[in-house]
N, C-alpha and C positions, 0 to 999 in steps of 0.2 A: 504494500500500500504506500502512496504517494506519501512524503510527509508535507507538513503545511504546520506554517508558523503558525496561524492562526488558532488552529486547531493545540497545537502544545500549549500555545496563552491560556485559550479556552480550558482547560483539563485543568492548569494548575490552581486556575480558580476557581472550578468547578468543584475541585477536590477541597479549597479551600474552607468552602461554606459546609462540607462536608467534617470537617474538621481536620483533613491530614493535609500539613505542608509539605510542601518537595523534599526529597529526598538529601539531596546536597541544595545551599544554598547556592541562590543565581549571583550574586554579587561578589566579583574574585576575591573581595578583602576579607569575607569574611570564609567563603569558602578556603580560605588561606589558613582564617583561623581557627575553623573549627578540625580541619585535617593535619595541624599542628599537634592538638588536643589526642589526633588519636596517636600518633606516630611517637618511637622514642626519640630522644633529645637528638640524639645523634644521627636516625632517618633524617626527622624535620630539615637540620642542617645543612647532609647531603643534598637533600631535593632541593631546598630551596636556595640555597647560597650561590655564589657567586664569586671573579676575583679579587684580591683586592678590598678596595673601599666599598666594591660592589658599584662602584660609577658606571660601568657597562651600562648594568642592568636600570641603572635613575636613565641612562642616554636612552633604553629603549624605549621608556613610556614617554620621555619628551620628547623625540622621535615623531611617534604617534599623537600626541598632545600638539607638536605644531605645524598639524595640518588640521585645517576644518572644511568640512563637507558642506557642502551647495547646493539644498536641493534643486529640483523643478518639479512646479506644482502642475495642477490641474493635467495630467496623464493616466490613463487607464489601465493602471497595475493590478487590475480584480483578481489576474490570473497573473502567476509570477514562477520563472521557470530560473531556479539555480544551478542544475544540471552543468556539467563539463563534459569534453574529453580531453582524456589524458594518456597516452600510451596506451591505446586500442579500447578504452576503457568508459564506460559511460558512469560518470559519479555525481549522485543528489545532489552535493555542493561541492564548492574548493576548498575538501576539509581533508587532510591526512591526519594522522597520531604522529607526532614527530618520536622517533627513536628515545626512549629513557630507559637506562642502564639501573639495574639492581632495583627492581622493580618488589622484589619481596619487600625491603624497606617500607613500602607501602603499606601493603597488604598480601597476605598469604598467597592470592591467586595470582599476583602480578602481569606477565604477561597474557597468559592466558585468559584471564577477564577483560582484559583491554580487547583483546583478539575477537571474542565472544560481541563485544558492546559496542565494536567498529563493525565487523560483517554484519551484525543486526540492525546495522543505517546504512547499510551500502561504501563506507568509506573505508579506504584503503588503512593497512595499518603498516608500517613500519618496524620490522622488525629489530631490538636493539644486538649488536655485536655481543653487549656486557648484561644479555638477557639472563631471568632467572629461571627459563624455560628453553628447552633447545625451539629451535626456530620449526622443527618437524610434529612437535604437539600443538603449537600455537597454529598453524596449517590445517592442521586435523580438526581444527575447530571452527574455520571458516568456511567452510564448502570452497563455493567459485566464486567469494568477494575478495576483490584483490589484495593483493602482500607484498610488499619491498622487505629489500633487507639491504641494513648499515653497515656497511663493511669498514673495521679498522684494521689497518694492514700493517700484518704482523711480520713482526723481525724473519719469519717462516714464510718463502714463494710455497712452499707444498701447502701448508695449511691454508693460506688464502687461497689456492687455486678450490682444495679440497672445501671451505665453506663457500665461496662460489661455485660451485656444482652442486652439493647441497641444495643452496637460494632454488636455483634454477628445476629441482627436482621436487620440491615443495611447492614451486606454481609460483614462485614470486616471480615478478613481471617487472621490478626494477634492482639493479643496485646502487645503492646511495653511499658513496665513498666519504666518510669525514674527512676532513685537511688538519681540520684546527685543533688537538686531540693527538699530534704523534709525541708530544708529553701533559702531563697535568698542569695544569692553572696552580698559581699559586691564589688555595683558599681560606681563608684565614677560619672560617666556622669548623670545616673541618681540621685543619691542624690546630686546634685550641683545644679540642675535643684528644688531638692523638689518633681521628678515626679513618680507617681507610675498608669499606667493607669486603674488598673482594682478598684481602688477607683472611678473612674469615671463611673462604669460601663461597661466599654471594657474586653472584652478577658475572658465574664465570658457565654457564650454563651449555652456552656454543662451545666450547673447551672441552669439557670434558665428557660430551656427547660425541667428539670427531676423532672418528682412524688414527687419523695424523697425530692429532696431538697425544691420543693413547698408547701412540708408539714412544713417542717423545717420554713420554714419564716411565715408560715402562723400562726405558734404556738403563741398563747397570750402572756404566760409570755415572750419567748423570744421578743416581739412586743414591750411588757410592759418595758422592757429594754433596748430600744432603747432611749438616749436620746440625745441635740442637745451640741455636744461636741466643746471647742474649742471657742467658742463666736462668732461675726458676724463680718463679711467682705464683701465687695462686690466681691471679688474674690469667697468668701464662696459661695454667692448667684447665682454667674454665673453658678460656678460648677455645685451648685444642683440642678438648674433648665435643664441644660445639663445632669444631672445623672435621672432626672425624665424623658427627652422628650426622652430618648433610652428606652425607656422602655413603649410598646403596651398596653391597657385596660382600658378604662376608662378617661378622663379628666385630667387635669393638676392637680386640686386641689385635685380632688377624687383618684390618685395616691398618692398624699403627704399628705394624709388624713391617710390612710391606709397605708402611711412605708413601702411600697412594693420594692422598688426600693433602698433605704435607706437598709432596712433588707436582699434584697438580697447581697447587696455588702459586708454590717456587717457580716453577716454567712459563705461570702465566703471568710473573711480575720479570720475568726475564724476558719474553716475548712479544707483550703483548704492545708497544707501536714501535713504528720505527720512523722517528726523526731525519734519516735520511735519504728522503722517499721524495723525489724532484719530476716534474712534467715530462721526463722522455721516458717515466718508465710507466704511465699508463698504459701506453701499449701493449703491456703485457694483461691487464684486465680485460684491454682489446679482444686479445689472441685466446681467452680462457674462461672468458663468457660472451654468450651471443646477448644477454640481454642490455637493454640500455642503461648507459651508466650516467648518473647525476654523478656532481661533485657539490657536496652541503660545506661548505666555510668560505664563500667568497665575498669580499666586500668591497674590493673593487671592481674598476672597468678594465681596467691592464690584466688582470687574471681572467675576467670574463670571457676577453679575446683571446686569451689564450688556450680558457676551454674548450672556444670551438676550435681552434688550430688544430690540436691534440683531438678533434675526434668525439669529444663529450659530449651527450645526449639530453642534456640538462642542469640545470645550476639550482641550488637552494641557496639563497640570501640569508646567511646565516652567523650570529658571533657566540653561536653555542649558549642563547640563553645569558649571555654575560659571564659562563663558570670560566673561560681560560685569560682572557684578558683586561687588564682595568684600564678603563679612559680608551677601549675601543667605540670604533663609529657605532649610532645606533642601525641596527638590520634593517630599519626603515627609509633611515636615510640615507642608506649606501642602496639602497630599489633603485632607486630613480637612474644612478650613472650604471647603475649593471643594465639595467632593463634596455637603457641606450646604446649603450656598449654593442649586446646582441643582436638590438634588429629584428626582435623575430624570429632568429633563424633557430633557436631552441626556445624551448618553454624557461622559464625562469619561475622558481616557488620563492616562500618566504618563511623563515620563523624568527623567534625571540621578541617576548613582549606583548605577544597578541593576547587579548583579555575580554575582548564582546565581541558583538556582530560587526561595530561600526571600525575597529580596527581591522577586519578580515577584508571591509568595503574599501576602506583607505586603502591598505595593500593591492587589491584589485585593480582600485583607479589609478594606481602609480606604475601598473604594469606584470603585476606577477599574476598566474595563472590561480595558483593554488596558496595555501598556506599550511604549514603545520602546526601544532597544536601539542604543546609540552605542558609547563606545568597545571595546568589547569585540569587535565584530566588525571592527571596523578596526584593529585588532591582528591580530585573523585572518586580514586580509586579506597585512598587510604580511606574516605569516610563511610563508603557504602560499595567497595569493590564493583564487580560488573555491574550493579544498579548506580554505582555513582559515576562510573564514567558513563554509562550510555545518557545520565539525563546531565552531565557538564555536554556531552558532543552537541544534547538536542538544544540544549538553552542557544550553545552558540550557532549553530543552526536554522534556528527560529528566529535570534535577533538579527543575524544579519539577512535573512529573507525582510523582514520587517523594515531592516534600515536602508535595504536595496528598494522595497517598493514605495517607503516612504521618500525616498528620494527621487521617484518618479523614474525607477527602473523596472523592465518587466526580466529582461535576462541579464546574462553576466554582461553579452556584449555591451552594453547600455552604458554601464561603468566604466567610465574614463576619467583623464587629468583635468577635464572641465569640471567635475563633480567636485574639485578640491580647489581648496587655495594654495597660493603655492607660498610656501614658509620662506 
């Protein structure tokens, strides 16, 4: 069934008079705060933090903040079509799930609810590299609503070749390569904290689901290398016996016998990006998947153009959310010179900062096809797992169907740089 803003307004007040309020609230500050409430100190942090002063992330909402929309009155939006194509693909609006890593942090079902509460609105979901579900269960859960997958490229050509063929055998229909992410952000909420979760074992889930990497741990000498760093604690002890029970086969002791669980985390903080990863060696993603490949970290026009040089089948407008750099440009206001840059000749998406309808409408009229959609549904997730992301997807959904017709649009095409002011 079609969705229709109207009709989700309608329900939630409908239900209101009834007595039951929405499930997550509609307004991101507070939805902020109440998926705070659920999550421990140290989730919260993860999810929501950023580098630095966190300036990125103030650039992305002023960004957005300094554009204002124009409408035009008196036009006959009774009937209002948000639909796209995208890569063979007919989708209800320009909404993906942007890729978020250690999604257990959330909520127990992590990727998997998100997967369930995207394919249940037709919208694609992105699947995380640093998921806490292999990328082959979250597939199993969508039928034939579409799937991407984030690729960070590992210190390993096998193992990337190996999770790109994977992608591709799960029915994902894009790869989305990170740029910005071949080291960590310096973040200040989590190193106050001391917390890094995938020392625990979280959010390595593509790891140690894959061939490649199971041969990698299984290797002797690297086994024989493994030894007990740091000296004993009892915080040391709670950990690893935490880092041993996430991990399926065998016994408690017969796990910690065999450094199974120990070597997987060690190989994947040895592994897992690599810093010296430059424009002429795309080609080899080229050569090793047929499907299209985005590049998500660009912000400006000089890389733009270079993405199409090299072959690239799409760009995300992206500064990661604000988690890797402080006092970079805002995602919004680096749209406009990528958008130009390319011309048209690929699609151009957008994330970081997006928070209602009428920031998905700005992006829109600046040139980007699509947007993605990070913290706000992992809020959702934490407060009400697959019921909370599917009603943050619809809230955002329904407002910006609502801010597209009230602006005197009936389809996407409608939406252009005339609808805005220019800051």
């Amino acid at each position: 069934m079609k969705f229709e803003a109207t009709k989700r307004q309608k329900d939630i007040y409908l239900q209101g008079f009834a007595g039951t309020k929405p499930v997550v609230p509609v307004r991101f500050d507070k939805l902020e705060a109440m998926a705070k409430q659920k999550m421990s100190k140290e989730a919260f942090a993860y999810i929501a933090g950023g580098a630095g002063l966190e300036s990125t992330m103030e650039n992305n909402r002023r960004g957005f903040d300094a554009y204002q929309i124009i409408p035009s009155m008196l036009q006959d939006v009774a009937k209002r079509d948000t639909s796209i194509q995208l890569f063979g693909y007919q989708l209800p609006a320009p909404i993906l799930t942007a890729p978020i890593g250690v999604l257990e942090l959330a909520h127990p079902g992590a990727d998997i609810d998100v997967a369930r509460a995207a394919s249940g609105l037709g919208l694609p979901m992105i699947f995380s590299n640093q998921a806490s579900f292999p990328m082959e269960k979250c597939a199993a859960q969508m039928g034939s609503s579409p799937r991407w997958f984030q690729l960070y490229w590992s210190k390993s050509d096998e193992l990337t070749k190996s999770l790109l063929h994977r992608a591709a055998d799960c029915g994902c229909s894009a790869i989305v390569l990170t740029l910005d992410t071949t080291m960590l952000g310096w973040r200040p909420r989590d190193l106050d904290l001391a917390y890094l979760p995938f020392l625990g074992g979280m959010g390595i889930a593509q790891y140690v689901s894959d061939p490649i990497f199971q041969e990698m741990i299984r290797d002797p000498a690297f086994l024989a290398s493994i030894t007990n760093e740091g000296g004993f604690s009892i915080r040391k002890l709670v950990n690893l016996i935490r880092l041993v029970n996430k991990f399926k086969g065998g016994s408690f002791f017969e796990k910690l016998r065999k450094k199974t669980p120990i070597a997987a985390v060690r190989k994947f903080t040895e592994i897992y990006s690599r810093p010296s990863i430059t424009w002429k060696e795309l080609a080899f993603l080229k050569k090793h998947s047929k499907l299209p490949i985005l590049l998500k970290g660009i912000l400006s026009a000089a890389d733009a153009k270079q993405a199409i040089e090299y072959g690239m089948d799409g760009i995300i407008v992206s500064n990661h959310g604000g988690r890797q750099i402080a006092g970079a440009i805002s995602a919004v206001k680096a749209l406009k010179g990528v958008v130009a840059a390319v011309d048209g000749k690929i699609p151009v998406l957008m994330d970081s900062g997006i928070r209602d309808g009428s920031d998905i409408f700005k992006a829109i009229a600046i040139g980007a096809k699509a947007v993605c959609i990070g913290r706000p549904y992992a809020y959702g997730l934490a407060i009400a797992g697959e019921a909370g992301v599917r009603e943050v997807l619809q809230n955002l959904m329904a407002d910006f169907e609502l801010t597209m017709g009230l602006c005197g649009c009936r389809t996407i095409k409608d939406i252009g740089p005339e609808k805005l002011t220019n800051p």
